[in-house]
C-alpha positions in Angstrom: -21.5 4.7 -7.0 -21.0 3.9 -3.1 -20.8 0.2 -3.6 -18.3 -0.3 -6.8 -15.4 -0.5 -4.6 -16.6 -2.7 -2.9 -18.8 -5.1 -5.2 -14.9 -7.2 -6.0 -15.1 -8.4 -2.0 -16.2 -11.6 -1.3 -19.7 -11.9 0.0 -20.4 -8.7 -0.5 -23.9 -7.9 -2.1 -25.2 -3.7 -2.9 -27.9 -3.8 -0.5 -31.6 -2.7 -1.1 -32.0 -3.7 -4.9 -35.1 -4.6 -6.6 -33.8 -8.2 -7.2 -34.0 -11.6 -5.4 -31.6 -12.2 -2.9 -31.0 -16.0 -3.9 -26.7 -14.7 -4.6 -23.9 -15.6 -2.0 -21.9 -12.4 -3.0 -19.2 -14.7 -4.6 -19.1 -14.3 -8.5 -17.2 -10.8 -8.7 -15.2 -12.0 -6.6 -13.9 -15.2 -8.1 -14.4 -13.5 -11.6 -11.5 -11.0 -10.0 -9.7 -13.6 -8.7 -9.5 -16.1 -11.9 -8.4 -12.5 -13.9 -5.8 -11.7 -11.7 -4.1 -14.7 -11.5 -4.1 -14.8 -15.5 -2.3 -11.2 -15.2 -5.5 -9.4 -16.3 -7.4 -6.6 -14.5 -11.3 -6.3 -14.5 -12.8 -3.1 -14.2 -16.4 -1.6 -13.4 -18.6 1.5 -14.3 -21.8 2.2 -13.9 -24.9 4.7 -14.1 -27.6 4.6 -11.9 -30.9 3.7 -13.8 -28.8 2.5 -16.9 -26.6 -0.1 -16.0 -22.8 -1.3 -15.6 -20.3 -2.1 -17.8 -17.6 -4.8 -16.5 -14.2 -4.5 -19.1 -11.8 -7.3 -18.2 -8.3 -7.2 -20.0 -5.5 -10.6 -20.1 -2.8 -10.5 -21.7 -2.4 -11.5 -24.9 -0.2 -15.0 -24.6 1.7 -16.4 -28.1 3.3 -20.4 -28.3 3.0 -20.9 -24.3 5.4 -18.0 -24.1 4.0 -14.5 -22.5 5.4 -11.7 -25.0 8.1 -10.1 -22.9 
């Protein structure tokens, strides 16, 4: 729980897992990045020893027009 406010930043990587360490820290980052430029919001919760659950939301856009 420590690390998800902190898993967005660039180069960042939760340390101690039982993975490979082969990632740069980059992905959530740009996966933040690409949905907030679109308007969206990407959110994360997890539990330890079941997993995480990313939800990302965009806006819904009709005919090139946003719907405001």
């Amino acid at each position: 729980k420590e690390h998800i406010d902190k898993v967005f930043e660039r180069f960042y990587k939760v340390p101690n897992l039982n993975t490979d360490d082969s990632g740069s820290g980059l992905g959530l980052s740009m996966c933040k990045t690409i949905v907030s430029k679109e308007g969206g919001e990407i959110k994360l919760t997890s539990s330890a020893g079941k997993g995480s659950i990313f939800c990302i939301t965009i806006p819904m856009v009709k005919d090139g027009h946003d719907n405001n």
